[in-house]
Kinemage of the C-alpha trace (Angstrom):
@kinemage 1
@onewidth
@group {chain A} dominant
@subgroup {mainchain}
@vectorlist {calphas} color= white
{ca unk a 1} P 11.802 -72.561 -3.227
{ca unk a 2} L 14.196 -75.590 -2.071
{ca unk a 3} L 16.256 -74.872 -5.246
{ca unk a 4} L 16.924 -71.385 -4.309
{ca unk a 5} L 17.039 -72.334 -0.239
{ca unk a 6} L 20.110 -74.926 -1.341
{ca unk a 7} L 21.832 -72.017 -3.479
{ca unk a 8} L 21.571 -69.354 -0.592
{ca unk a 9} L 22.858 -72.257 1.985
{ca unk a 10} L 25.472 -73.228 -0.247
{ca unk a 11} L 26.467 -69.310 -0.764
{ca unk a 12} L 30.067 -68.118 -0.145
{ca unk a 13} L 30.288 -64.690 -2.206
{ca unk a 14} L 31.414 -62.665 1.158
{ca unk a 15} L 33.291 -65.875 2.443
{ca unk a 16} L 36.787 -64.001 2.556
{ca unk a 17} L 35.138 -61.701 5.218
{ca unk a 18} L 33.902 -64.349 7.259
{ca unk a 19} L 35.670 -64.981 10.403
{ca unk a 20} L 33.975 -68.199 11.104
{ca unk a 21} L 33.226 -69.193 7.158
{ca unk a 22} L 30.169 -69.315 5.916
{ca unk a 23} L 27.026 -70.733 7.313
{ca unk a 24} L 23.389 -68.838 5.748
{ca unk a 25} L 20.861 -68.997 8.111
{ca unk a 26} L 17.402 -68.842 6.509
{ca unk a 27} L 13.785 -70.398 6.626
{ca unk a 28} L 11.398 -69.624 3.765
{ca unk a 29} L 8.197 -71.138 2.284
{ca unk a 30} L 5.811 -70.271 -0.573
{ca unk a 31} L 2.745 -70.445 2.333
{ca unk a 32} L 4.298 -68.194 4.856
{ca unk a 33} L 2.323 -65.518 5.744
{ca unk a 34} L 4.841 -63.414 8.033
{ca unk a 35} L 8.525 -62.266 6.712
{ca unk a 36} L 10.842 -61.083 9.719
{ca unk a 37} L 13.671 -59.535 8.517
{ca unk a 38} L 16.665 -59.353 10.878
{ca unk a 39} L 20.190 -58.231 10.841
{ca unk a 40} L 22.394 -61.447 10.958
{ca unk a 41} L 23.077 -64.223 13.148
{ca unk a 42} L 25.784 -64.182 16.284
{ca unk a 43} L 27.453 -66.926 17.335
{ca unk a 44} L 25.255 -69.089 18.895
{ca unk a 45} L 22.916 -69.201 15.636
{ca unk a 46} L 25.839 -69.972 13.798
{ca unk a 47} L 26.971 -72.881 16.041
{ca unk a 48} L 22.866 -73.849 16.027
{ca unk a 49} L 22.007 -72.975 12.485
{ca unk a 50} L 18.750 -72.025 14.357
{ca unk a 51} L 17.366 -68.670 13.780
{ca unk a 52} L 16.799 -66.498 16.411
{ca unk a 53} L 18.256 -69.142 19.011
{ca unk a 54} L 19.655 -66.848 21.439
{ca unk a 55} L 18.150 -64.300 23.803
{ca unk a 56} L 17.251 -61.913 21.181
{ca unk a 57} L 14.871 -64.642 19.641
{ca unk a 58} L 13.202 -65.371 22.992
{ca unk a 59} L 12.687 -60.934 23.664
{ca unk a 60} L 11.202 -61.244 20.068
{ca unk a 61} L 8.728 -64.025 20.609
{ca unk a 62} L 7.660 -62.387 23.371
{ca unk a 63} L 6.809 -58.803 21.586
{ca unk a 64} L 5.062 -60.895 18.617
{ca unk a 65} L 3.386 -63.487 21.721
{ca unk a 66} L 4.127 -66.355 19.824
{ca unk a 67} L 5.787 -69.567 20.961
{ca unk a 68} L 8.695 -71.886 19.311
{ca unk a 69} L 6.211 -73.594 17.108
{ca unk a 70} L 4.828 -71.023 15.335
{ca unk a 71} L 7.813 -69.456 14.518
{ca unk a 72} L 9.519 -71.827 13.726
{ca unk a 73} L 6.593 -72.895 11.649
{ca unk a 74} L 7.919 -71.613 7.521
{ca unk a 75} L 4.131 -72.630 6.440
{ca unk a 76} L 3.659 -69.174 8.613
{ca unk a 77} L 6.495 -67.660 9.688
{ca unk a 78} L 9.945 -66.781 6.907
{ca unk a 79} L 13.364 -66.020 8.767
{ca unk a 80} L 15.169 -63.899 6.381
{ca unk a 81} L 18.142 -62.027 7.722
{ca unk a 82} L 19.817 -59.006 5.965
{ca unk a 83} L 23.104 -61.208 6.263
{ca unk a 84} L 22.515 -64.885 6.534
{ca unk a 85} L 25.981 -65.489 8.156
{ca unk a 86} L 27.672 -64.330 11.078
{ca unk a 87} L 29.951 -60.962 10.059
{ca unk a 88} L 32.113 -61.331 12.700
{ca unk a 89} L 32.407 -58.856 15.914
{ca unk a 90} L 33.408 -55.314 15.847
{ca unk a 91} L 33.659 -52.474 19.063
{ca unk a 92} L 30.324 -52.261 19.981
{ca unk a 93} L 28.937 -55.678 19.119
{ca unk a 94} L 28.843 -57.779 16.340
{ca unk a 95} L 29.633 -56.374 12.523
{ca unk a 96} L 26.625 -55.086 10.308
{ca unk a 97} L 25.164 -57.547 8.116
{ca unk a 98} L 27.543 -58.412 4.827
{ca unk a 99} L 26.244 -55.950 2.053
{ca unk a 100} L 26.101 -58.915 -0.528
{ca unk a 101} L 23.323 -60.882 0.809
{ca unk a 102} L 20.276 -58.822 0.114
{ca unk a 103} L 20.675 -57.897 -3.090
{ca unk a 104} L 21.962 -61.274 -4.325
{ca unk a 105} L 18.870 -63.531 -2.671
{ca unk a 106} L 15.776 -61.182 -1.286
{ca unk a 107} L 13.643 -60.412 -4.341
{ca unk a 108} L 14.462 -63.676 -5.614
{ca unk a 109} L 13.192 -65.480 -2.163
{ca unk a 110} L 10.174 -62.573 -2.095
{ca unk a 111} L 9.323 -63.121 -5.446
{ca unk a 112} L 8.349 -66.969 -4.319
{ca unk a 113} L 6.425 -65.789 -1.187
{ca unk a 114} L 3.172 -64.514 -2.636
{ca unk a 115} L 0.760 -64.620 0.786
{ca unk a 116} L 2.866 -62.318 2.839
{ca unk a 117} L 0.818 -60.311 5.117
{ca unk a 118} L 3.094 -58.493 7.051
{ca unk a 119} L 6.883 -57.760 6.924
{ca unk a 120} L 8.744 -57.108 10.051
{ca unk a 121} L 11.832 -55.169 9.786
{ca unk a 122} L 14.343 -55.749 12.714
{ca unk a 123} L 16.592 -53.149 13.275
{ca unk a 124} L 17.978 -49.923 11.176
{ca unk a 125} L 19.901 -52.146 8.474
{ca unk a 126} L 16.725 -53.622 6.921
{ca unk a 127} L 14.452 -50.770 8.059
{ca unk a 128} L 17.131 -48.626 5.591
{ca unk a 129} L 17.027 -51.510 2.642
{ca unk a 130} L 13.412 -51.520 2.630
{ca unk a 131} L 11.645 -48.617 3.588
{ca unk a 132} L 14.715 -46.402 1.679
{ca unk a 133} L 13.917 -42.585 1.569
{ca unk a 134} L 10.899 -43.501 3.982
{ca unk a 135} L 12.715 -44.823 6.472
{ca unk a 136} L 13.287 -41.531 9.147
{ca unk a 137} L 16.938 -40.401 10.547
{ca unk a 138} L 16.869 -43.001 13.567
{ca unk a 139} L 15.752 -46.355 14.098
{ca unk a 140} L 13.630 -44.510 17.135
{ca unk a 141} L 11.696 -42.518 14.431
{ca unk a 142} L 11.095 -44.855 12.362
{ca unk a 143} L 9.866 -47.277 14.849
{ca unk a 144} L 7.742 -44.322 16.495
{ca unk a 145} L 6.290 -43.745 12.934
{ca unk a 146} L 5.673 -47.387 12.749
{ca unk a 147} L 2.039 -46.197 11.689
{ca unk a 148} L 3.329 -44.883 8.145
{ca unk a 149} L 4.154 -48.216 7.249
{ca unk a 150} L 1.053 -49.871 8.259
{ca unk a 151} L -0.827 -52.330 8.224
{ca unk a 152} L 1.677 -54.075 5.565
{ca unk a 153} L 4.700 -53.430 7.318
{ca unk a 154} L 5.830 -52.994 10.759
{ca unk a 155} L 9.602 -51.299 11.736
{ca unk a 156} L 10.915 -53.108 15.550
{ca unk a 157} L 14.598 -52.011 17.253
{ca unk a 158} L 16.421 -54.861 17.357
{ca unk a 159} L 15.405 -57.348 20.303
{ca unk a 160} L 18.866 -57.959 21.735
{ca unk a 161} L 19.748 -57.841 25.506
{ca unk a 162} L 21.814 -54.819 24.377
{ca unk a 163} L 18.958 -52.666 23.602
{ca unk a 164} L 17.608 -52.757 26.700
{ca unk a 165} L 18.416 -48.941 27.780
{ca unk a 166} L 17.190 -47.843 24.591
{ca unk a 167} L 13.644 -49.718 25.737
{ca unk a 168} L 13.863 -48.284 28.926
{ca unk a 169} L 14.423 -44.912 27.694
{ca unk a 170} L 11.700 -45.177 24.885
{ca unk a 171} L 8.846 -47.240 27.327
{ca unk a 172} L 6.029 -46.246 24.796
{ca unk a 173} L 7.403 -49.154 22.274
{ca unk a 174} L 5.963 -51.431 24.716
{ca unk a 175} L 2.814 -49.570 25.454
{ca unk a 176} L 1.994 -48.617 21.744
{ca unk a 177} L 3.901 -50.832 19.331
{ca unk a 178} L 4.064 -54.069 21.196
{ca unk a 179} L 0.318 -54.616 21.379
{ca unk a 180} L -0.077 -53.783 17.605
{ca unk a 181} L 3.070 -55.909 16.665
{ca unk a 182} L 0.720 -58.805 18.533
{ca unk a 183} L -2.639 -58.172 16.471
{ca unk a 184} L -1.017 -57.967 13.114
{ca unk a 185} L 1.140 -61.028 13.407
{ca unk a 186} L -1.906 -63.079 15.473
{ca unk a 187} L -3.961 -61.563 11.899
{ca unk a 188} L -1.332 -62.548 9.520
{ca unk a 189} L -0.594 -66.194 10.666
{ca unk a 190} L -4.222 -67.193 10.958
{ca unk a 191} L -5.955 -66.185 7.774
């Protein structure tokens, strides 16, 4: 696993469309039990190199009710974004994640993470990769389906400050898929 953790950080396929040059951002260990698959980092986990170090990363520990150590814990917890560097800002936000990344590293990082209990899939980019002809016409259905892809798997919107009128406007994510989220991970990490 360090092998291919020192490839992937030393990666630079997609570094012509970088606007602030490469920097992969992943955690990954053969005894983690939990795989959360994002998007890609923003600025501040670029500047950090920290996953998840930004207010989107605090909204997220909350759904799962986990604190710092845990997930920052790779024994437990893998941090494996669809792009593992920033893509650089567009209208609405930030980019979507560089196309390269997943298909050059995930199987090979999956194929070295044998206990994983439960994969989280953050957002419509790896809800898409993953879950493929599965996945339903909108992140909301697909996260209000979340059942279909149980107990294995486990489809979130993206945690970001953004997103909070689409929580507002969907309030039985919090009601229904929150508490869940919390017993699978609190499952997954302890057996």
């Amino acid at each position: 696993m360090e092998t291919l953790l020192t490839k992937i950080r030393a990666c630079g396929i997609c570094a012509a469309h970088l606007p602030l040059g490469p920097n992969p951002i992943v955690t990954a260990h053969p005894d983690a039990r939990v795989i959360i698959i994002g998007q890609a980092p923003g600025t501040k986990v670029h500047k950090t190199s920290i996953p998840w170090d930004d207010p989107s990363g605090r909204q997220l520990r909350k759904w799962l009710d986990c604190d710092s150590e845990v997930f920052y814990d790779p024994t437990k917890v893998s941090l494996v974004p669809m792009g593992f560097c920033y893509p650089g800002k567009g209208k609405t936000g930030d980019l979507p994640p560089r196309p390269e990344c997943a298909p050059e590293w995930h199987e090979q990082l999956l194929a070295k993470m044998p206990n994983i209990q439960l994969i989280i899939l953050i957002g419509m980019y790896a809800q898409k990769y993953y879950l493929k002809n599965t996945a339903k016409k909108t992140l909301t259905e697909t996260v209000r389906n979340h059942e279909e892809y149980a107990p294995k798997i486990i489809p979130l919107p993206h945690p970001s400050p953004r997103n909070r009128f689409w929580l507002t406007k969907n309030p039985w994510f919090d009601v229904e898929v929150v508490p869940k989220l919390q017993s699978a991970f609190a499952k997954a990490i302890s057996e």
